[in-house]
LOGUVO-532202 format. One record per residue (C-alpha): x, y, z; residue in three letters. Coordinates in Angstrom, 1 decimal. Layout:
<atoms>
u;v;w;rest
X;Y;Z;ala .
...
</atoms>
This chain:
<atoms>
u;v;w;rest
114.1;100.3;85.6;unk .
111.2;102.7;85.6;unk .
108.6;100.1;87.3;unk .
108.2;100.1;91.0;unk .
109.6;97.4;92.9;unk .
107.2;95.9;95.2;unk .
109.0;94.6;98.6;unk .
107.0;92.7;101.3;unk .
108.5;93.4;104.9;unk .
107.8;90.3;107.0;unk .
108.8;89.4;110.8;unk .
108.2;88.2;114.1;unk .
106.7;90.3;116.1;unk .
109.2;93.2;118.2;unk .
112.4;92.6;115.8;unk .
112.1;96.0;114.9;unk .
110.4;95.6;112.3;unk .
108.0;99.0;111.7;unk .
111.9;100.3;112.8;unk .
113.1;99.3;109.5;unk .
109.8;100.0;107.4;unk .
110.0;104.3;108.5;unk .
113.6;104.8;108.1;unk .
113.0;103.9;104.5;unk .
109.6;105.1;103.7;unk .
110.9;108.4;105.6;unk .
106.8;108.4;106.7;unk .
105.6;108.3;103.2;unk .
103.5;105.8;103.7;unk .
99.5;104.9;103.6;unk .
97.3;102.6;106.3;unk .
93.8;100.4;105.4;unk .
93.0;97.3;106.2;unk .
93.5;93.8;104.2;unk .
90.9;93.1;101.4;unk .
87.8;91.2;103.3;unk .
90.1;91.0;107.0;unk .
90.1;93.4;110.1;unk .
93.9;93.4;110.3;unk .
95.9;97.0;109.3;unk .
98.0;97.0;106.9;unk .
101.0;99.7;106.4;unk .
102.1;100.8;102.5;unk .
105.0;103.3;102.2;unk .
107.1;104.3;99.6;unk .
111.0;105.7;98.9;unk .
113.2;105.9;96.0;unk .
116.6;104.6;96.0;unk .
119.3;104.5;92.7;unk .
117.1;105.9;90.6;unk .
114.4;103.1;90.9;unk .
111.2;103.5;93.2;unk .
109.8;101.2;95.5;unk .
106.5;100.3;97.3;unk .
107.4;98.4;100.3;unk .
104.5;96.7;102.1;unk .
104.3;96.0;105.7;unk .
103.0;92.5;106.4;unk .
101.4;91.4;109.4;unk .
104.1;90.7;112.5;unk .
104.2;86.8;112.6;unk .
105.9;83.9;114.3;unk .
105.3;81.6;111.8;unk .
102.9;80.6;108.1;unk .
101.0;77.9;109.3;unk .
97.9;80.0;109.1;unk .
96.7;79.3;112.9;unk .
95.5;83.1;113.0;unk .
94.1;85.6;110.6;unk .
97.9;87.8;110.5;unk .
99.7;84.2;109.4;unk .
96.8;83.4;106.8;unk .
97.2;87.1;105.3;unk .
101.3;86.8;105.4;unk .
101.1;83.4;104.0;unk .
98.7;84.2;101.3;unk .
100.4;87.4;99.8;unk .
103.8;86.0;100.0;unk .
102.6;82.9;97.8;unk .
100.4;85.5;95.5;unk .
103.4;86.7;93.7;unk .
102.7;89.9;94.1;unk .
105.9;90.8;96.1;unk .
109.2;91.2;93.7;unk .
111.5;91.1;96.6;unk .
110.8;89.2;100.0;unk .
113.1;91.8;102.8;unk .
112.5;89.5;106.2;unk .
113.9;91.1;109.3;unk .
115.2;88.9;112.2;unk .
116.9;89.8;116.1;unk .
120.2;89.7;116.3;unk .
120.2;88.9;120.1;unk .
117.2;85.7;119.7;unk .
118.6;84.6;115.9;unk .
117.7;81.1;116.8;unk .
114.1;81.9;117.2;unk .
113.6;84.2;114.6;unk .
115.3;81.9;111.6;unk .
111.9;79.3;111.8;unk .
110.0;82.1;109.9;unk .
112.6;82.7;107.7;unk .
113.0;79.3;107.0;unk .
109.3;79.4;106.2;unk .
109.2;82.2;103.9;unk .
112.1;80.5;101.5;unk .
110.0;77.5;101.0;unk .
107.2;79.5;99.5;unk .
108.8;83.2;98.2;unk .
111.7;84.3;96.6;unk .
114.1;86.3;95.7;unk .
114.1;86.7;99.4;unk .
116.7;89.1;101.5;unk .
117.8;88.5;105.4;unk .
117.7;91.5;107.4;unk .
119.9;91.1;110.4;unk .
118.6;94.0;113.0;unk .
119.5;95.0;116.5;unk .
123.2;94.3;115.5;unk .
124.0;97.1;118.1;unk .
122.6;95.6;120.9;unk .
123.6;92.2;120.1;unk .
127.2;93.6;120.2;unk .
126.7;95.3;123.8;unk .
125.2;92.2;125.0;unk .
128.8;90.6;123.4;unk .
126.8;88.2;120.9;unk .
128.4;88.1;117.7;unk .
126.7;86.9;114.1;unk .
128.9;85.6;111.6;unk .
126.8;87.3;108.5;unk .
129.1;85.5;105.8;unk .
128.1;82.1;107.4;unk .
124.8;83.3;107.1;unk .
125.0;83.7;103.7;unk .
126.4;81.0;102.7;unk .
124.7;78.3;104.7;unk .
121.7;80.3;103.2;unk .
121.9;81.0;99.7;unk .
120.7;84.7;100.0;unk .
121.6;87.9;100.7;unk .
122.4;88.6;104.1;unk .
123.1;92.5;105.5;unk .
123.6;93.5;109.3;unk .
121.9;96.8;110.6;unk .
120.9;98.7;113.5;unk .
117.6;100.8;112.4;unk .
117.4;102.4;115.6;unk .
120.1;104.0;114.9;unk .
120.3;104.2;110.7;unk .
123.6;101.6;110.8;unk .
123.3;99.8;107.2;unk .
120.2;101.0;105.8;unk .
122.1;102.2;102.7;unk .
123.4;98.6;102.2;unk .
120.0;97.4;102.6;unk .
118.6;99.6;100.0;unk .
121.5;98.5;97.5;unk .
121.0;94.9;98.1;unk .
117.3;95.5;97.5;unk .
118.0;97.6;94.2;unk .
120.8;94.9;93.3;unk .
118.3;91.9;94.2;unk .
115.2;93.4;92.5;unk .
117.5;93.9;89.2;unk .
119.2;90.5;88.8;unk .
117.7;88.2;91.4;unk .
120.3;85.4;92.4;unk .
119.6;81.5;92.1;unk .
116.9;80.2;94.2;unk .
118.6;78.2;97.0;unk .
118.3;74.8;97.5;unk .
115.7;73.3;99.5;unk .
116.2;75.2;103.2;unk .
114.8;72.3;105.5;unk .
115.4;68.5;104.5;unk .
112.1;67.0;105.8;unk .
111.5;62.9;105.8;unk .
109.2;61.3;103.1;unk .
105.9;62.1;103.6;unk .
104.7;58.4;102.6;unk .
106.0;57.0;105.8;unk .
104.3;59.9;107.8;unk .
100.7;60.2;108.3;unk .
98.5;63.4;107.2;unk .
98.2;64.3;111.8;unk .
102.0;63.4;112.3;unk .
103.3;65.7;109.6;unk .
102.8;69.0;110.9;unk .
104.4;67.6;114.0;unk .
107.6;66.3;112.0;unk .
107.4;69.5;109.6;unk .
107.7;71.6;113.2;unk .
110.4;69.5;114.5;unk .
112.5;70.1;111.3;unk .
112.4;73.3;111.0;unk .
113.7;74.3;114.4;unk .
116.2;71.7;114.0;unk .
117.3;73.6;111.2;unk .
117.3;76.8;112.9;unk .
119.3;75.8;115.9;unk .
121.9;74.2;113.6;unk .
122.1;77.9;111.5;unk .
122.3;79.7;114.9;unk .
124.8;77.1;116.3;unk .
127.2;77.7;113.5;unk .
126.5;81.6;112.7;unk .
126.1;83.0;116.5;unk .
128.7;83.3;118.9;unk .
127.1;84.5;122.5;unk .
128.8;84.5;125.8;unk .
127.0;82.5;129.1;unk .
125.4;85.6;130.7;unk .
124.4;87.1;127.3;unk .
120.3;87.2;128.5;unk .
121.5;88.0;132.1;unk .
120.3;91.6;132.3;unk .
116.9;90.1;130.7;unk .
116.7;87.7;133.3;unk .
117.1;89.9;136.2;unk .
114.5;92.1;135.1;unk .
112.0;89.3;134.7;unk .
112.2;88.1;138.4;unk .
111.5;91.4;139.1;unk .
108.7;92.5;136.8;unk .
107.3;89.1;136.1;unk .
107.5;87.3;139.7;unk .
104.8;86.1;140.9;unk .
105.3;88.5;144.3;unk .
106.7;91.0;142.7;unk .
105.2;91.1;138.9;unk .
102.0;93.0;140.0;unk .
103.3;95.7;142.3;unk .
105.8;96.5;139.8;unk .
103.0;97.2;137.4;unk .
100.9;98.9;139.3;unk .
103.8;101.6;140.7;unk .
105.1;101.6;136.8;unk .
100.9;102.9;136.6;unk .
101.1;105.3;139.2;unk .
104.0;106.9;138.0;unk .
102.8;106.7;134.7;unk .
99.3;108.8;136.1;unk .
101.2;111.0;138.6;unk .
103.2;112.4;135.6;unk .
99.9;112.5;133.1;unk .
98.8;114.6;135.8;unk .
101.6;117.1;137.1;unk .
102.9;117.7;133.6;unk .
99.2;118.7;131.7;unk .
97.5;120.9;134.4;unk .
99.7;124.2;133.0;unk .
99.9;123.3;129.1;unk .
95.7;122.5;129.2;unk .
95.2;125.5;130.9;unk .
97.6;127.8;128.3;unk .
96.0;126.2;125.5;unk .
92.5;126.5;126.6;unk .
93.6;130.6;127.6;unk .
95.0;130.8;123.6;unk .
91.8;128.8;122.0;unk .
89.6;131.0;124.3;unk .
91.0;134.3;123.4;unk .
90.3;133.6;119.6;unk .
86.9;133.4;120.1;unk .
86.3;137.3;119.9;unk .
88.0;137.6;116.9;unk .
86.4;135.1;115.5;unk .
83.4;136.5;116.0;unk .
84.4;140.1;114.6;unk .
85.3;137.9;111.3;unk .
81.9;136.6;111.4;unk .
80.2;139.6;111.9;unk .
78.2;139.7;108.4;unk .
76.2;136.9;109.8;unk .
73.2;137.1;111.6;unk .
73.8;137.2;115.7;unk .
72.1;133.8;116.2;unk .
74.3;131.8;113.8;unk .
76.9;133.5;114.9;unk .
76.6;132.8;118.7;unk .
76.1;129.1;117.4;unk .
79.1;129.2;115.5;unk .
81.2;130.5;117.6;unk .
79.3;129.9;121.3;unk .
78.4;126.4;120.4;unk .
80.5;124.9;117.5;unk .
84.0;126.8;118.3;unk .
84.1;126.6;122.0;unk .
83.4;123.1;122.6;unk .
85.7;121.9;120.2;unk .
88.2;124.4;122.4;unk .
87.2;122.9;125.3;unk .
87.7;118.9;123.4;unk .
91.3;120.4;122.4;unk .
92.9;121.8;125.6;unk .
91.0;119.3;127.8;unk .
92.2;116.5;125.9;unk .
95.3;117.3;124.0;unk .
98.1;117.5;126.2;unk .
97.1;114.3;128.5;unk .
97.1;112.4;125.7;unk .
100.3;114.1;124.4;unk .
101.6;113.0;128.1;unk .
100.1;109.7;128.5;unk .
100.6;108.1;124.8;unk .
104.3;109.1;124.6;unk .
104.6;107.0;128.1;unk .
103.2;104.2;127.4;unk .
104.7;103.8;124.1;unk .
107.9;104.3;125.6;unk .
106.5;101.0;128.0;unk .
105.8;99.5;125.0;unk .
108.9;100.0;123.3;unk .
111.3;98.7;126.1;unk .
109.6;95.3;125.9;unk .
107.5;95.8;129.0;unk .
103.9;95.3;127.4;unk .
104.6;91.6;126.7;unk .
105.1;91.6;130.5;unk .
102.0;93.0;131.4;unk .
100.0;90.5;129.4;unk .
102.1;88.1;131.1;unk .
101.0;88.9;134.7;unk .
97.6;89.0;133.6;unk .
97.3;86.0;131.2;unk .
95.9;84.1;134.9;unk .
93.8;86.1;135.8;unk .
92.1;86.7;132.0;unk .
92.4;82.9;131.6;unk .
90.6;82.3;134.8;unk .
88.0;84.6;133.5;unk .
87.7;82.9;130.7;unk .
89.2;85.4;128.3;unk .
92.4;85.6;126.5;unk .
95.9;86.9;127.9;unk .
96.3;89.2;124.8;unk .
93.2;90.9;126.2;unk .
95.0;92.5;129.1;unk .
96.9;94.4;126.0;unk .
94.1;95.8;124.8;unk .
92.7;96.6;127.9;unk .
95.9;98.9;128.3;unk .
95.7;100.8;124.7;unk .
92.0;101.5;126.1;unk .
93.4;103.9;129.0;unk .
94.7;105.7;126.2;unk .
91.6;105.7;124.2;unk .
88.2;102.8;124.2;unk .
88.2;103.6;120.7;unk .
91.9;102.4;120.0;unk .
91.8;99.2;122.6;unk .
88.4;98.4;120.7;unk .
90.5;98.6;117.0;unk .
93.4;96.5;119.4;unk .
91.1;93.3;120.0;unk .
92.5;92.3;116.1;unk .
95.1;90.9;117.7;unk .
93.0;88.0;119.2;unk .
92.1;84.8;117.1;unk .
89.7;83.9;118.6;unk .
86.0;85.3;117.6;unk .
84.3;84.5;121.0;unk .
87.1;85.9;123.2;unk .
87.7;88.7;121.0;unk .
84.3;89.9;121.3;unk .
84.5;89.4;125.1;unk .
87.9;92.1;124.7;unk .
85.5;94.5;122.6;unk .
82.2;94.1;124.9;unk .
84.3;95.0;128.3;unk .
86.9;97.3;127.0;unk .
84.7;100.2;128.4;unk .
85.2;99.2;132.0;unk .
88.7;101.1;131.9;unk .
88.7;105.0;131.7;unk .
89.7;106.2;128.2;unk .
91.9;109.6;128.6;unk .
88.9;111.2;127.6;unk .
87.3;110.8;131.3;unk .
90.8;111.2;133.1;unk .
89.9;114.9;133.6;unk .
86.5;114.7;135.2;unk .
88.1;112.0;137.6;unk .
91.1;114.0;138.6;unk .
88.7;117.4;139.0;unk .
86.1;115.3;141.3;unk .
89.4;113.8;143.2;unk .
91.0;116.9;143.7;unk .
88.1;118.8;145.1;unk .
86.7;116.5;147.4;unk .
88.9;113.6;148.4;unk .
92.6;114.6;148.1;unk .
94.8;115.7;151.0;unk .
97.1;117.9;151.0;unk .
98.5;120.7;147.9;unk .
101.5;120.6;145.6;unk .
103.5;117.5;145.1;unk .
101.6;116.2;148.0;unk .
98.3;117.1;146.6;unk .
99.3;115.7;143.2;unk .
100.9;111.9;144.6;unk .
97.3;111.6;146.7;unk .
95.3;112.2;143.5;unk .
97.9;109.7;141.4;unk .
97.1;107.3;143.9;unk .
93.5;107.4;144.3;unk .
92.8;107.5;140.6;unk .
95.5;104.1;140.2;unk .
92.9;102.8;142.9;unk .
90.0;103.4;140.6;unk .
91.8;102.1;137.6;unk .
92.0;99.0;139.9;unk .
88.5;99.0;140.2;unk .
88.0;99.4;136.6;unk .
90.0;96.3;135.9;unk .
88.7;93.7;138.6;unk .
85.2;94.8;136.6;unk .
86.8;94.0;133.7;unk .
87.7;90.7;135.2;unk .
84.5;90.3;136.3;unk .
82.2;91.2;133.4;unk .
84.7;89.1;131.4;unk .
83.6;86.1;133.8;unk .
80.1;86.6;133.0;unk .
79.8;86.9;129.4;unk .
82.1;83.8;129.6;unk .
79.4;82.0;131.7;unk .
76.3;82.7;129.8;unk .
76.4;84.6;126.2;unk .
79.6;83.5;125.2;unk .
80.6;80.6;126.0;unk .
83.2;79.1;125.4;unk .
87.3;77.2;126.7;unk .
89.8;79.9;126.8;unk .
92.2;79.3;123.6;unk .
96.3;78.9;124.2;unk .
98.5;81.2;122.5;unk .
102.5;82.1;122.4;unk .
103.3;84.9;124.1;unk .
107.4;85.8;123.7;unk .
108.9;88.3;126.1;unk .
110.9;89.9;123.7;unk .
113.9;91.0;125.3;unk .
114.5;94.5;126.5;unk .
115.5;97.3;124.6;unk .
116.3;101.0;125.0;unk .
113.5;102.8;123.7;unk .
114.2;105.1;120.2;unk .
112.7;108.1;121.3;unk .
112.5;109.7;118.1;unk .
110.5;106.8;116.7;unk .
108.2;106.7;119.9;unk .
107.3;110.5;119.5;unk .
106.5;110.4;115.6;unk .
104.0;107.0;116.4;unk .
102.3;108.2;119.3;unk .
101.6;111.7;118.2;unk .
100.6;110.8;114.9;unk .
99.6;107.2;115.1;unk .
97.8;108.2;118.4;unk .
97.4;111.6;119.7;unk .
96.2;113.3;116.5;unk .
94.6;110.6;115.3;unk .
92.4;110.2;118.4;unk .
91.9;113.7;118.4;unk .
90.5;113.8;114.9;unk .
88.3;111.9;115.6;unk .
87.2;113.2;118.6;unk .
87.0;116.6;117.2;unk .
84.6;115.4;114.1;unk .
82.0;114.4;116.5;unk .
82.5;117.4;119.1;unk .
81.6;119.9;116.5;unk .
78.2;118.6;115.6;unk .
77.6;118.3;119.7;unk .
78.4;122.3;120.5;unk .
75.9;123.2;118.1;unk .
73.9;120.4;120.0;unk .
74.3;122.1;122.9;unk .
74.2;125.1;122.4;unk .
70.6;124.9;121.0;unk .
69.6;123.0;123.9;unk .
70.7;125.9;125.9;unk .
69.0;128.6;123.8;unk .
65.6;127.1;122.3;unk .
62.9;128.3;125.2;unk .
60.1;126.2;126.1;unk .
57.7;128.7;127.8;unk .
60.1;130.1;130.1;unk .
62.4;127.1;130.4;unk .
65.3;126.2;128.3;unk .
65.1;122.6;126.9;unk .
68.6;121.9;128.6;unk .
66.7;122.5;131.6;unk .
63.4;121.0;130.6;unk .
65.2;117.6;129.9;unk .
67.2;118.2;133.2;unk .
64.4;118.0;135.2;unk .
62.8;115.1;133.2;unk .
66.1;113.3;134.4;unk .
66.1;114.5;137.8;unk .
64.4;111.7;139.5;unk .
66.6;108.8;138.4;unk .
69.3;111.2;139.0;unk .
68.3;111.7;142.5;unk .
68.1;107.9;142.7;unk .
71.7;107.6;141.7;unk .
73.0;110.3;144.5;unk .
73.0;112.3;141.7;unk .
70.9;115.2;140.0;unk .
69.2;115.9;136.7;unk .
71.9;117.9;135.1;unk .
74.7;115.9;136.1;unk .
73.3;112.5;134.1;unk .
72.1;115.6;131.2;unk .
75.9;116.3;131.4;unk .
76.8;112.6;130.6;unk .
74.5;112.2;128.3;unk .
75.5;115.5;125.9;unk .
79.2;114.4;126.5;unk .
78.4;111.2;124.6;unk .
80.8;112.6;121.7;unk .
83.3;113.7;124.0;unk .
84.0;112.8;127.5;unk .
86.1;116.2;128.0;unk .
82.7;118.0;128.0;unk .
80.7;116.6;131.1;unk .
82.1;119.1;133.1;unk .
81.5;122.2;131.0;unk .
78.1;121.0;130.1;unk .
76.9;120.9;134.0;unk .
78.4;123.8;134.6;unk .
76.1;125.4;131.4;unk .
73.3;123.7;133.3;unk .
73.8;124.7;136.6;unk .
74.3;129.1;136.0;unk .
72.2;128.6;133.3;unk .
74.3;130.6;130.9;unk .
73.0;129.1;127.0;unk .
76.7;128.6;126.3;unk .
80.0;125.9;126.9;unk .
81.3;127.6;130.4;unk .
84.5;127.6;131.8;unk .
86.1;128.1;135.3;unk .
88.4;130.1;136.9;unk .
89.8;126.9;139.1;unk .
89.0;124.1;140.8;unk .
88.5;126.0;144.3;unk .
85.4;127.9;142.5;unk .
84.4;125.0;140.7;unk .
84.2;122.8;144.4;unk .
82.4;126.2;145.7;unk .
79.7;126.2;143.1;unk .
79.1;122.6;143.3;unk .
78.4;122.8;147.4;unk .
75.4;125.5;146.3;unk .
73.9;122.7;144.8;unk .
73.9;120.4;146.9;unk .
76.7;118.1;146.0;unk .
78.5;116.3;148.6;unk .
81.2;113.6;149.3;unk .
78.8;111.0;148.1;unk .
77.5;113.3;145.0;unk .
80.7;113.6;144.0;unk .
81.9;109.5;144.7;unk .
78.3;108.7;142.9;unk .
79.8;111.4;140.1;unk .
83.2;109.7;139.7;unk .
81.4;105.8;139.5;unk .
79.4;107.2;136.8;unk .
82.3;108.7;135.1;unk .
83.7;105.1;135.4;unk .
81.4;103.0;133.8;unk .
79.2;104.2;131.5;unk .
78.1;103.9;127.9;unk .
81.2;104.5;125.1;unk .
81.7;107.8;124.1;unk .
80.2;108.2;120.2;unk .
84.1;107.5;118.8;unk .
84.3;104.6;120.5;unk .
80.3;103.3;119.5;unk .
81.3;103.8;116.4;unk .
84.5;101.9;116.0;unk .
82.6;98.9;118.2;unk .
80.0;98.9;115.3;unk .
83.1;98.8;112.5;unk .
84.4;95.8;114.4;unk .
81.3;93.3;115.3;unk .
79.1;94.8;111.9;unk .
76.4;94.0;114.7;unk .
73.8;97.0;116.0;unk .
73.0;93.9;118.6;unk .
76.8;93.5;120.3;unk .
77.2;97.4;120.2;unk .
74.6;97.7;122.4;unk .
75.2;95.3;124.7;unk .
78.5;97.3;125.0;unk .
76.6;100.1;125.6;unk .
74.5;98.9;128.3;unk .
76.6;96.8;130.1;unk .
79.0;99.6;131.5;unk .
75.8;102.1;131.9;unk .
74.0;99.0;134.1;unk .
76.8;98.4;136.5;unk .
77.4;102.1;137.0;unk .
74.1;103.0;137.7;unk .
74.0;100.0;140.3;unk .
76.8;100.9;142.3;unk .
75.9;104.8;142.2;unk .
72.3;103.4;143.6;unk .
73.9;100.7;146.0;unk .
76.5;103.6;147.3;unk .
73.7;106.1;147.7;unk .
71.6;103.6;149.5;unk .
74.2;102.8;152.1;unk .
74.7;106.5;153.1;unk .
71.3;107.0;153.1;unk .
71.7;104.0;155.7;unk .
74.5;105.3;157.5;unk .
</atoms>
């Protein structure tokens, strides 16, 4: 009774799965990455009757048949032994489709436990599960729950302690298949496929009870966010409002937290008094206001934005998004699930980079990594709505505020038809290669468990983005800040290297400091803006800005205009990865020669169009 009980969690995909797995592991629980593979694993622990257990979060599956790296890992650990207790958790409202992996998992683990989930829903949707039919036509333990909500997690735990302590009888063979002899080695997966949906249909026929219009709702939705004339629209206002809200809602909390963070600096400075002035203007100057500036700038977007689109996410809407796109990606070459990853990348490069595990294939999931830059991470959302609002939006207030939503959804658009593009033309030339077919389920749709949505995407996301992003800002502000202070005759070497730059800059419609400004903000996007402004008054420190009004004012005196300012915002589009993101590319390929292809690439269109656009108003 004293060992720990180890309890493998499988499941298709969006059955609610990581639902189940943090009401009991109460977020206790550890992430890494499988021995030798790039796929995440989750570990947690609770402690139920006295007896604790490690439950172990396998990879979200549709079936073992090993076709990707996620079924090779499930299939492999469940036949390792390793697992005491086998807990797989099904829909209640798509039984049928979920029983094949069940079905699987009895032929090669056991004890195993059937976790019927979404019982709620099934009910409002009038679809009823006979359980004890379950159980019996199964031979295993059987419990009905509702995670969402916490409806039968205690039963789930006892079955689990009662299961782990005297495991019942291993049931009979689940799927009756025909002799192999009269079946050759190609025609057998075939037949073994055949059988076991066969089998599932005939559990789901006599355990499911569900009324004609059961999927109606479903269905509705689907012609409307899924049609071909109505599919992308529907997306693209879901983005807009999804931006217009990013935008309106951190404008006052960014500017609070950066007037708290600010105000600490003084007394930070008094507690560092016993240290000489230099270090501590660094300190505090360098080191403590840029990782200010990386907090307010950045923190409450993301707080905004992540919370949004995991709310998208958990209604079921994702799938959809992949599934307007899949053409388009296929077209170019790529895979469907990249339009996925191309989505977590608005959030943060760094995360849609980590996101291209879920694509098999090696060829198209490099293509994912190499163009996931072309979108804007949250990171450069700031500079683009500054640039927006001072020189192309019309209108103030709410007015103000849907004009800037609505040119920055246009330059998202932009930033996907070049990720179309560039996806086209690796496809063509370094990587080669037919686009590979994969199952894509629309899961069906669900309301979203807002507690559950908060806890992952301000801990899964927000501060875990934010670490990161602060590790590398700190090292930068004392970058900087030297830059600003170490004299070269009677120039600083921020402006030294400024002026070095200035030519290409000029090329670009831009200046010296402004491509200085990208370049410093290479750990941090939140920075570029600060840094020019450093550049431009010349002050040796991080500066802020009373508003955007003064900011636009400044920026006139030297010399930017209309097309600076478009030039400024292509630039901000596509241009190398920020260092987080570098980093994580170089974690994923192990290759110093892919991550800088995915740093030029972006950097090489961007400083094309800034050219071409400065060229034709040169023209004009």
């Amino acid at each position: 009774m004293d060992e720990t009980v180890v309890v493998a969690l499988a499941g298709n995909p969006n059955v609610g799965k990581s639902t189940v797995f943090n009401h009991l592991t109460h977020l206790h629980q550890h992430t890494g990455n499988w021995p030798g593979k790039t796929v995440a694993t989750a570990r947690g622990t609770f402690t139920y009757g006295g007896r604790g257990f490690l439950l172990v979060d396998l990879p979200g599956t549709y079936s073992l048949f090993a076709s990707s790296v996620e079924e090779e890992i499930a299939r492999d650990y469940l036949r390792s032994g390793a697992a005491d207790v086998t807990l797989v958790v099904v829909d209640a409202t798509c039984l049928e489709r979920n029983l094949n992996l069940l079905l699987q998992v009895m032929e090669i683990a056991h004890p195993v436990v059937l976790c019927v989930n979404l019982m709620d829903e099934a009910r409002k949707k009038g679809i009823q599960v006979d359980l004890d039919a379950l159980r019996e036509d199964l031979g295993i333990p059987v419990v009905g729950c509702s995670a969402g909500r916490g409806d039968g997690m205690e039963t789930l735990q006892q079955v689990l302690l009662e299961t782990a302590a005297d495991p019942p009888p291993r049931p009979k063979e689940p799927v009756r298949y025909p002799a192999m002899e009269a079946l050759t080695e190609d025609a057998w997966q075939d037949v073994r496929v055949a059988a076991l949906m066969d089998r599932a249909e005939e559990l789901a026929r006599r355990a499911v009870r569900s009324p004609a219009d059961a999927h109606q709702r479903d269905r509705r939705l689907d012609r409307l966010l899924t049609s071909k004339a109505t599919g992308i629209p529907a997306m693209l206002v879901l983005l807009a409002a999804v931006l217009w809200l990013t935008i309106a809602g951190a404008n006052l909390p960014s500017q609070l937290l950066s007037d708290g963070l600010m105000g600490l600096q003084e007394p930070l400075r008094r507690l560092l008094a016993f240290l000489p002035v230099s270090l501590q203007s660094a300190l505090v100057d360098g080191v403590y206001r840029t990782l200010a500036w990386v907090v307010s700038v950045m923190l409450p977007p993301m707080a905004i934005f992540f919370p949004l689109f995991t709310l998208l996410e958990d209604a079921g809407y994702l799938p959809r998004v992949a599934f307007n796109l899949d053409h388009h990606f296929r077209k170019a070459g790529a895979h469907g699930r990249q339009s996925l990853t191309m989505c977590m990348g608005f959030g943060c490069n760094a995360c849609g980079v980590m996101g291209c595990r879920i694509i098999d294939s090696p060829r198209e999931r490099l293509i994912a990594i190499l163009t996931n830059n072309f979108v804007p991470c949250n990171g450069r959302f700031p500079t683009l709505i500054a640039l927006i609002t001072m020189f192309f939006t019309l209108g103030s207030g709410v007015y103000g505020q849907l004009s800037a939503a609505l040119l920055l959804l246009a330059a998202i658009v932009l930033a996907v038809m070049m990720t179309l593009w560039m996806s086209r033309l690796l496809s063509c030339t370094v990587l080669k290669g037919v686009p590979s077919s994969f199952s894509l389920e629309l899961p069906p749709y669900r309301r979203p468990q807002i507690r559950q949505v908060l806890l992952r995407s301000v801990l899964d996301r927000t501060l875990f983005v934010l670490a990161r992003a602060v590790m590398i800002a700190a090292p930068a502000g004392l970058l900087i800040w030297l830059m600003g202070n170490i004299m070269i005759g009677e120039t600083s070497l921020l402006n030294g290297c400024a002026g070095a730059l200035d030519p290409l800059g000029r090329l670009m419609g831009l200046d010296g400091f402004i491509l200085l400004a990208f370049l410093l903000g290479l750990p941090a996007n939140e920075i570029v803006i600060p840094v020019l402004l450093m550049g431009y008054l010349s002050s040796g420190s991080l500066t802020d800005y009373a508003g955007l009004t003064e900011l636009r004012t400044l920026l006139v005196q030297h010399g930017w205009t209309w097309v600076t300012a478009l030039c400024a915002m292509l630039f901000s589009l596509f241009h190398f990865p920020c260092g987080t993101t570098c980093l994580t590319i170089y974690r994923e390929t192990k290759s110093i020669k892919w991550t800088l292809l995915a740093i030029l690439l972006p950097t090489l269109v961007g400083m094309g169009l800034c050219i071409g656009v400065h060229l034709v108003s040169l023209l004009l």
